[in-house]
N, C-alpha and C positions, 0 to 999 in steps of 0.2 A: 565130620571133620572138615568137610568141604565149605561150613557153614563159618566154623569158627574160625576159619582162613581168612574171613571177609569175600568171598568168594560168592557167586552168584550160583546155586545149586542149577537151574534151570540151563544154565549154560551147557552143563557135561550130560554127554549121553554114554550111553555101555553096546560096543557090538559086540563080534566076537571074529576070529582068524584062526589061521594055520600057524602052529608055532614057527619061530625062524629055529629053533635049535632043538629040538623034539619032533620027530615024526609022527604022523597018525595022533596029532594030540592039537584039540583047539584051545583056543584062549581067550581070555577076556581080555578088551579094550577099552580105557578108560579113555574117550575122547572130551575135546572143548570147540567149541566152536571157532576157534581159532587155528586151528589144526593140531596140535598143543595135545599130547597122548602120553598115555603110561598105560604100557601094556604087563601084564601079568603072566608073563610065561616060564618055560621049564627048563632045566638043564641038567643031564642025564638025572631026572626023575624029581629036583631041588629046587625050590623057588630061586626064577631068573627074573630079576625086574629089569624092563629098557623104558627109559622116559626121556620127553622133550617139553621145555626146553630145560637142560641140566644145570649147574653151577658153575660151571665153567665153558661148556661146550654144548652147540645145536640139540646133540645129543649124549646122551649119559645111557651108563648100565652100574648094572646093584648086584649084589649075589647074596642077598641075603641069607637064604638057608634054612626061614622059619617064617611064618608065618606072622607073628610077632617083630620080628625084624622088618619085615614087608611093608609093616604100617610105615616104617620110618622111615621109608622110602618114599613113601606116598606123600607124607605130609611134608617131606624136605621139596619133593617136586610140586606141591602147590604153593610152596612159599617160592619156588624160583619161577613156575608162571604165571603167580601173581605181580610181581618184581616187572616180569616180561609182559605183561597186558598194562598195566597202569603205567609204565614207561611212557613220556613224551614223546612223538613226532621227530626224532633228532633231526630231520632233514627240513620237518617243516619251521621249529626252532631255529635253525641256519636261516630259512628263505626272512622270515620275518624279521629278525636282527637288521640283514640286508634292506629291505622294504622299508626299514623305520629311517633307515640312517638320513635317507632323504639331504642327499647329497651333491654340492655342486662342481660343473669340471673343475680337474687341477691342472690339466695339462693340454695345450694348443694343439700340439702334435706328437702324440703316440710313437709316432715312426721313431724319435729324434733319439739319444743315450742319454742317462740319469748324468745331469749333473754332478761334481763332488760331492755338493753340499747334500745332493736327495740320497745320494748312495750311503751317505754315511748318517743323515736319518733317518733311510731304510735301515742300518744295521742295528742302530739302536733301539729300533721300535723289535725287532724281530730277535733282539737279544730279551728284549721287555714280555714279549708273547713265552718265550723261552721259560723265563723264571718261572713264570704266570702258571703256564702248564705242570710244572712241574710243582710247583705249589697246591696244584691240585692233591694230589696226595695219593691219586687213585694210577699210576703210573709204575710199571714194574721196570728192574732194571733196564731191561731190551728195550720196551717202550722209551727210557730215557735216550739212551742209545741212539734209537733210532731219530728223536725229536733232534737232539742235536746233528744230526747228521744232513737232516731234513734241511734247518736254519743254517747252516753252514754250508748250503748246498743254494740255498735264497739266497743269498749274498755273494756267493761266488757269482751267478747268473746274472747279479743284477753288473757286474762290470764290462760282462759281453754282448748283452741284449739289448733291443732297444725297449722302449718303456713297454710298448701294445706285448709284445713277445713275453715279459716279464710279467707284464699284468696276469695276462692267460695262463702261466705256467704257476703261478703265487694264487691263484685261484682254486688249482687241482690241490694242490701242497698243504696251505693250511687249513682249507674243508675235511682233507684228510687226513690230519693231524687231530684236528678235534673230531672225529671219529675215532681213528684209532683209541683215542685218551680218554675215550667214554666217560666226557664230561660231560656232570649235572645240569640241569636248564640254568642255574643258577650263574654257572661257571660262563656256559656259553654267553648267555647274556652280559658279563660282566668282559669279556673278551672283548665283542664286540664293542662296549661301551669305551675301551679303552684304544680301541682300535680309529675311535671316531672322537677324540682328544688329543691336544695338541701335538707331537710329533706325528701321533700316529695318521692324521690325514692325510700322507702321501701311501700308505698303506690301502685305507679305507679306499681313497681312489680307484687304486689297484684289485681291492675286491668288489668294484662298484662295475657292473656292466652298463 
């Protein structure tokens, strides 16, 4: 099973434990070297399956109830930590974006307030990041919610800050944006590319240490 997952057999090893939900009863441990486990335990006397990482969360549990069912627990958690091992670096994908842009200053003095003219091609770039994200496809309602809330929250700041202050805060925001939004390398890369075209330079700045 572990084979036709594309999966590396050598990786998973078997211990064994204390149930969490059955007394006086051990269990098997299906580990990866990753930390990455599906454990095989019981619930008064019925197959309990608990694995990581799950399809939605760090952690998942199963109730299968048969032995037969159990398999399809097994192999739905090798296909989500497969998913979770071959995944990209998202944070080192961010650094490198930044590293490429290779970028020159835009602005004398940090201290000073966004001109009209920058505040308002700050909005339009951050209204442009907006669509972008959401075009992604991969974003649930809250997540929109929240994206808009985020952009609307950039722009308000950038009328009372000064640039340095707005830089550092537009830093935290939309790194954390493209996390939350658990966008593809593809995505990221295409962000930043637009990030570093024409309006978007007073942005890129802004994400530029």
């Amino acid at each position: 099973m572990i084979k036709t997952t594309g999966l590396n057999a050598n990786e998973f090893h078997w211990t064994t434990a204390e149930s969490r939900r059955e007394r006086n009863t051990i269990i098997s441990i299906l580990e990866h070297t990753s930390s990455y486990y599906f454990r095989f335990d019981y619930s008064e006397g019925t197959d309990w399956s608990e694995f990581s990482p799950g399809r939605n969360a760090r952690v998942e549990y199963g109730y299968p109830g048969s032995w037969g069912l159990r398999t399809i627990n097994v192999r739905e958690w090798l296909i989500f930590l497969k998913d979770e091992i071959k995944a990209p670096d998202l944070w080192a994908s961010i650094s490198q974006e930044l590293q490429a842009s290779n970028l020159s200053d835009q602005f004398d003095d940090e201290n000073r307030a966004f001109t009209s003219d920058e505040k308002q091609k700050l909005q339009v770039k951050l209204e442009q990041i907006r669509i972008y994200l959401i075009e992604s496809k991969t974003l649930s309602t809250e997540q929109t919610q929240h994206l808009q809330k985020q952009i609307d929250y950039l722009v308000e700041q950038a009328e009372s800050q000064n640039i340095r202050e707005w830089k550092n805060l537009a830093i935290g925001v939309l790194i954390q944006l493209v996390v939350s939004c658990t966008l593809p390398p593809e995505r990221i890369n295409g962000l930043f590319k637009m990030l570093t075209s024409g309006l978007g330079q007073i942005i890129v700045r802004v994400l530029h240490n």
